[in-house]
C-alpha positions as CSV (number, residue, x, y, z in Angstrom):
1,X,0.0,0.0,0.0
2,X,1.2,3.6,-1.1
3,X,1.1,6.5,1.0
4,X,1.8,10.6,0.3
5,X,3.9,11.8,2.7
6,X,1.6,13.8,4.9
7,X,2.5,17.7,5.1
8,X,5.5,17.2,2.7
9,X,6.7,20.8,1.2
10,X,9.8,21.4,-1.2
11,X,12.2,23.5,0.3
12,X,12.0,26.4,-2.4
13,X,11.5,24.6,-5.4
14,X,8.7,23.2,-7.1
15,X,8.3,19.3,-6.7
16,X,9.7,17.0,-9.2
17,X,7.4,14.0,-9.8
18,X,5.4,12.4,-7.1
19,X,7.2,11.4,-3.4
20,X,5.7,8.0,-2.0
21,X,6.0,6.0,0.8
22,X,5.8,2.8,1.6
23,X,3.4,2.4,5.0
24,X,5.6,3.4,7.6
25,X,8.5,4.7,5.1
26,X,10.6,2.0,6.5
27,X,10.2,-1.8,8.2
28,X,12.7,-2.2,11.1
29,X,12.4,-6.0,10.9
30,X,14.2,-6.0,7.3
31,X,16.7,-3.5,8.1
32,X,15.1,-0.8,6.6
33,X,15.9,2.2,8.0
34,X,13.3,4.6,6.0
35,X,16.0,6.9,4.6
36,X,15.7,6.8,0.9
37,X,17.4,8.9,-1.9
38,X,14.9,10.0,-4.2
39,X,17.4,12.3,-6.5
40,X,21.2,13.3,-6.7
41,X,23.5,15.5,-8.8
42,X,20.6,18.2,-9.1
43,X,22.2,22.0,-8.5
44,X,20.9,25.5,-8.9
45,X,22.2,28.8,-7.8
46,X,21.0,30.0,-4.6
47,X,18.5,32.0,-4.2
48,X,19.0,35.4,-1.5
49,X,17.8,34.4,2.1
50,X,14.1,36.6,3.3
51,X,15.2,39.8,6.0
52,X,14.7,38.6,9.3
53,X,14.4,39.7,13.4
54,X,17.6,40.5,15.4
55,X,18.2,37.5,18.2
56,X,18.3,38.0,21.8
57,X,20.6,36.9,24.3
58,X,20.7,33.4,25.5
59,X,19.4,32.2,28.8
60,X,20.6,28.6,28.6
61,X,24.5,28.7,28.7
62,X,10.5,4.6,1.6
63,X,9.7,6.9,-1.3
64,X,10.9,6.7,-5.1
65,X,10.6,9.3,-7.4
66,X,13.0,9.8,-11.0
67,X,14.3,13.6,-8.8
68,X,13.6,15.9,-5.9
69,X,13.1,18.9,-5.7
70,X,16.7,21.0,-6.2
71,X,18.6,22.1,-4.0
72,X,19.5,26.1,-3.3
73,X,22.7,25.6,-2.6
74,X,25.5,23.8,-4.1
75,X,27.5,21.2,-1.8
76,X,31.0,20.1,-4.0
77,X,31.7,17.0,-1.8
78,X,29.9,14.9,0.6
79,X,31.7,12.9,3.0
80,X,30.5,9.4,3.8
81,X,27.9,9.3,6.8
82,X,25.8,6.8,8.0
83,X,22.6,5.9,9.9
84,X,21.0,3.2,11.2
85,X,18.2,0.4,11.8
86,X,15.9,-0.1,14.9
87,X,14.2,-3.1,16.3
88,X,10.5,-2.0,16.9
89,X,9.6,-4.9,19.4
90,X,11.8,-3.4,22.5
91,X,11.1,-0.2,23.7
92,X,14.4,1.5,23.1
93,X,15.6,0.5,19.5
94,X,19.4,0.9,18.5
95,X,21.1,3.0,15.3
96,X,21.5,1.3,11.8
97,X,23.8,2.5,9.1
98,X,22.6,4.0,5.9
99,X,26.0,5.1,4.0
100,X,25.6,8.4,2.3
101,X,28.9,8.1,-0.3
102,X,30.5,10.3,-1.6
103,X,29.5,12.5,-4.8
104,X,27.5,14.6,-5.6
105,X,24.5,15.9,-3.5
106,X,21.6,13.9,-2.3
107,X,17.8,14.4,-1.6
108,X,16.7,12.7,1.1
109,X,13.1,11.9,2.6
110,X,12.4,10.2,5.6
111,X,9.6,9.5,8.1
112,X,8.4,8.1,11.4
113,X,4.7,8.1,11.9
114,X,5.2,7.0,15.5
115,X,2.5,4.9,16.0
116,X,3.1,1.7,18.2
117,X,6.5,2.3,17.5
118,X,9.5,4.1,16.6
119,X,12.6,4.2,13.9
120,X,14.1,6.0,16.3
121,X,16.4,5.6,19.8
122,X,13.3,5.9,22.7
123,X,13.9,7.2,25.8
124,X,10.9,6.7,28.0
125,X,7.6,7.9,27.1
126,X,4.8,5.5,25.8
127,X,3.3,4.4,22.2
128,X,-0.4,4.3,21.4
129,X,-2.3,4.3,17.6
130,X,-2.3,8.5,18.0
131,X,2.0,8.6,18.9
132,X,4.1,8.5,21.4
133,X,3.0,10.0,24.3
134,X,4.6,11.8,27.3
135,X,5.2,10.5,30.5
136,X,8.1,12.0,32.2
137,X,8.9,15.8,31.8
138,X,12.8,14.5,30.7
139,X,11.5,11.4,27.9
140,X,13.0,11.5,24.2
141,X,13.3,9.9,21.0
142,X,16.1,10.5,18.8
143,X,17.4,9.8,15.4
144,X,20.8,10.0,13.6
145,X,19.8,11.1,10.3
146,X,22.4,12.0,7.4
147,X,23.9,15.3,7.2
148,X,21.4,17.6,5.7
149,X,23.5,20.7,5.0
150,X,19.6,22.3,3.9
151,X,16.6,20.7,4.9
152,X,13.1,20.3,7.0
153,X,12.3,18.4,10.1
154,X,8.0,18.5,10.7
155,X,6.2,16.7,13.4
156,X,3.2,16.8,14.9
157,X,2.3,17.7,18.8
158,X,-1.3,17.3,20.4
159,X,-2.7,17.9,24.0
160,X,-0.9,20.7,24.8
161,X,-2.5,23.2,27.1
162,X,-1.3,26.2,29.4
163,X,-2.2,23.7,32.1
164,X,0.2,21.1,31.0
165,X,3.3,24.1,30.7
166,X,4.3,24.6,34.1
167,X,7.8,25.3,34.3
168,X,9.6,27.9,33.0
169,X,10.7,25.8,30.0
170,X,9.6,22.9,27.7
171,X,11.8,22.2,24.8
172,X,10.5,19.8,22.4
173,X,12.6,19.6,20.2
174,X,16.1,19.7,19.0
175,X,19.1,19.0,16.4
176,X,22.8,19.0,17.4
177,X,26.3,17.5,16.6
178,X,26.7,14.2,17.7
179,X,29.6,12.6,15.6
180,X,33.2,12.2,17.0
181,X,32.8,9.5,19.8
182,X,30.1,11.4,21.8
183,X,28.4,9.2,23.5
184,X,24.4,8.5,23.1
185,X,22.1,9.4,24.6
186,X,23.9,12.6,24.5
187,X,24.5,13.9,28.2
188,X,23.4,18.2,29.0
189,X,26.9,19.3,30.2
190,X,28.6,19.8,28.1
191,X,27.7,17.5,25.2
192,X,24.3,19.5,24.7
193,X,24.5,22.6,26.2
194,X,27.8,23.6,24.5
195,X,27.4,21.6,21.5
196,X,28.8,22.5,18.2
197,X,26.0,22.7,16.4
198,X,22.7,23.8,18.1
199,X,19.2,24.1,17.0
200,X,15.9,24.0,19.6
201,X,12.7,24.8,20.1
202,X,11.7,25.9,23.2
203,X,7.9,26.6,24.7
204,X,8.0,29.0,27.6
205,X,5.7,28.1,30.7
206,X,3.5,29.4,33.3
207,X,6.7,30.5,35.6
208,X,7.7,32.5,32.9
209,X,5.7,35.3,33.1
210,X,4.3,37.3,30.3
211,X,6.4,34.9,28.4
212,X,4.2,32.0,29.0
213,X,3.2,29.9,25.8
214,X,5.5,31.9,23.4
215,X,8.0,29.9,21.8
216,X,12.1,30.4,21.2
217,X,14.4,29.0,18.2
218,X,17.7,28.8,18.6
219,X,20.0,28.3,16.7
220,X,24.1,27.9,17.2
221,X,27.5,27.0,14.8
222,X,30.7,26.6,16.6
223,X,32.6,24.4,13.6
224,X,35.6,23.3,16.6
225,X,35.7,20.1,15.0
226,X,36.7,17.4,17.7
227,X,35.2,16.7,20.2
228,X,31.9,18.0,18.9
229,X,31.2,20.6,21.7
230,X,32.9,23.1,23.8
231,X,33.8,24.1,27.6
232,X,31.0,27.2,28.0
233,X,32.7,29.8,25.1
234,X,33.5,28.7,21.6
235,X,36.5,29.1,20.8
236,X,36.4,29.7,17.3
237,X,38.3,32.8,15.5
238,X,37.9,32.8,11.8
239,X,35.2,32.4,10.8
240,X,33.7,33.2,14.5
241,X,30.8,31.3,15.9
242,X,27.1,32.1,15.6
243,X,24.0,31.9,17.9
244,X,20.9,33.4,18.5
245,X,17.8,32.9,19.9
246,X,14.6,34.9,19.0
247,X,10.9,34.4,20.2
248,X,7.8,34.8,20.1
249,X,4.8,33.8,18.8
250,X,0.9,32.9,19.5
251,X,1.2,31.7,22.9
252,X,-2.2,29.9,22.8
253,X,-2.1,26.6,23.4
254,X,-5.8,24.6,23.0
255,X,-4.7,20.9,22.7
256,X,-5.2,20.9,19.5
257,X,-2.7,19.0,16.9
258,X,-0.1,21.6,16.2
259,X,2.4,21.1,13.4
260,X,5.8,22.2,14.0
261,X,8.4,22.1,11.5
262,X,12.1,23.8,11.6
263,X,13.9,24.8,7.6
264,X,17.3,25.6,6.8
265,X,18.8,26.9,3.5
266,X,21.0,29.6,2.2
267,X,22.0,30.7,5.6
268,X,18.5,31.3,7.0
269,X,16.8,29.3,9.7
270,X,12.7,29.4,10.2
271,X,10.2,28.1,12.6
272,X,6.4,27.3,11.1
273,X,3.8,26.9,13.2
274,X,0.9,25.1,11.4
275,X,2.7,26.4,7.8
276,X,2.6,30.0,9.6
277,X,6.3,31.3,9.8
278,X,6.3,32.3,13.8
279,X,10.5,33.0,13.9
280,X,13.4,33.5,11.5
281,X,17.1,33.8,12.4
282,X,19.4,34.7,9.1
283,X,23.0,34.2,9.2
284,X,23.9,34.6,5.9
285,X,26.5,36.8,6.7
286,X,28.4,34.5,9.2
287,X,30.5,32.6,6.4
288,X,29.5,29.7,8.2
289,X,28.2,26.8,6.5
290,X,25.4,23.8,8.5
291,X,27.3,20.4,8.3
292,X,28.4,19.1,11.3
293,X,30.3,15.7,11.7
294,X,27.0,13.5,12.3
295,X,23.6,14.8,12.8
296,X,21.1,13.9,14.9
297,X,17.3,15.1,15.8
298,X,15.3,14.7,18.8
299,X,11.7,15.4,20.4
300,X,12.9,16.2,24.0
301,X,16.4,16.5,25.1
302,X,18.7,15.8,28.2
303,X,18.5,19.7,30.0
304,X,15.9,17.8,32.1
305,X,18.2,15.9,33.3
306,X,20.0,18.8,35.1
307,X,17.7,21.4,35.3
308,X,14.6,21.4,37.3
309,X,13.4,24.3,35.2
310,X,13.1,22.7,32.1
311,X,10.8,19.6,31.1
312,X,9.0,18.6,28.3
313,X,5.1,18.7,28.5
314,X,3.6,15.6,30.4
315,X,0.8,14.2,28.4
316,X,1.7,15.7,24.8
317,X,1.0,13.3,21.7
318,X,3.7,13.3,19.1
319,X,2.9,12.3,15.8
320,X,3.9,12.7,11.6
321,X,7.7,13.2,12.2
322,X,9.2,14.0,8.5
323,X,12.9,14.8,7.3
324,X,13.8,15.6,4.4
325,X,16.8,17.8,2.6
326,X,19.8,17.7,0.6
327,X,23.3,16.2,2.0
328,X,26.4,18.1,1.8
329,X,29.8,18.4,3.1
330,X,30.7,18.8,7.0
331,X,31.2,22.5,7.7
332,X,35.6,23.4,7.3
333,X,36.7,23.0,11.1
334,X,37.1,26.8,12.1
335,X,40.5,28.5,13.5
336,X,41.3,28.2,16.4
């Protein structure tokens, strides 16, 4: 049985022949990890990057298809990269390998319905028909993906209310290096909170005020190269390091099924709520490029772990996860 990839959208072009999936876009019992290449070798000049809000300071130190849609930039290498398979029947599956060669660039679409199960690495939490469901503010799933130098992650989230956002913050989701030896799950300090390469969505909570149900993207490039993250400043030179963190947003939260989704491309970063764009962070002008060493996604992260302030929302329903994108070279290790 076929199935359209619910919520797809190109990055900025127009759709080149039809993207399907195969029921659950991958069947952990045959190795198959879900990641499929539906077009390589496509380029195009880039197109210029939207104008977008200043930052603020930071707080928390199976488809086919004949082509994808193209690219707006232009990787010139890709390094090999892998990812890997799960085992659906226990409750916390390990990585498989899907080798990315090298070459030129490839489009890539995956996705996790997360129903019953996962393709994913679960930490806590529990499955139903509807997702995977929250049970302890620090749960997680999380996914080593290939190195999407431009590209989308989308997902679903349901029954969330103000009532179920107490603390000051509830991140729920996240992307960050986690190649050179770091160990997985990926521990807050300093693995996470200093890591290389930082993206996250946070939703502010009822001890934050005026704040409360507004939400924050961050966003954060220190190419240091090994080990992958650094000791509280980045150490970088040339090019320097960049990070920001705007919010804002509706801060109404109903229960309803919300879908988030997180782009990247020609140096400009947005967050969609329900295909609205809520933030944009542009750092086109950083001479920085995305591509760390190994990426990897997650719904939740470890800052729980450490930080009573921080949880993820007990009783939220997440659903519909899709990532897709172009590969690309790992960002040139900065000077130190």
């Amino acid at each position: 049985m076929l199935q359209y990839l619910h919520g797809w959208r190109p990055l900025r072009r127009p759709l080149i022949g039809l993207l399907l999936c195969i029921t659950a876009c991958g069947d952990p019992a045959s190795g198959d990890t879900g990641f499929v290449t539906v077009g390589t070798g496509i380029t195009t000049a880039s197109t210029a990057p939207p104008a977008t809000p200043s930052g603020t300071t930071s707080d928390d130190t199976g488809a086919t298809s004949s082509s994808g849609p193209e690219p707006t930039t232009t990787p010139t290498t890709t390094d090999p990269t892998t990812t890997s398979a799960s085992d659906s029947t226990t409750s916390t599956t390990t990585t498989t390998e899907t080798t990315i060669t090298g070459g030129p660039p490839e489009y890539i679409m995956f996705a996790d319905p997360l129903s019953d199960s996962t393709l994913g690495t679960q930490v806590g939490g529990s499955f139903a028909p509807t997702g995977w469901q929250v049970t302890d503010k620090a749960d997680r799933i999380f996914w080593e993906v290939p190195r999407l130098v431009e590209g989308s992650v989308a997902f679903t989230m349901a029954n969330v209310t103000l009532y179920s956002l107490p603390l000051n913050d509830h991140e729920v989701f996240a992307m960050y290096e986690g190649g050179y030896d770091i160990e997985h799950p990926i521990n807050y300090n300093p693995g996470f909170r200093n890591n290389a390469f930082k993206s996250m969505i946070r939703i502010y909570g009822a001890a934050q005020g005026d704040r409360v149900g507004q939400q924050r993207l961050m966003w954060g490039m220190c190419p240091l190269g090994a080990p992958g993250y650094h000791e509280g400043t980045c150490p970088c030179s040339q090019p320097a390091s960049f990070f920001e963190e705007p919010f804002g947003g509706d801060g109404t939260w109903d229960g309803s099924p919300q879908r988030l989704k997180v782009a990247w491309a020609d140096g400009t970063t947005h967050f969609y709520r329900n295909d609205v764009e809520v933030l944009t962070i542009d750092w086109s002008t950083s001479g920085l490029s995305f591509g760390p060493d190994s990426l990897y996604i997650s719904l939740g992260n470890p800052r729980p772990l450490d930080v009573d302030m921080a949880g993820m929302p007990i009783g939220a329903i997440f659903s519909d996860l899709v990532v897709e994108g172009w590969t690309g070279p790992p960002t040139p290790t900065c000077a130190l």
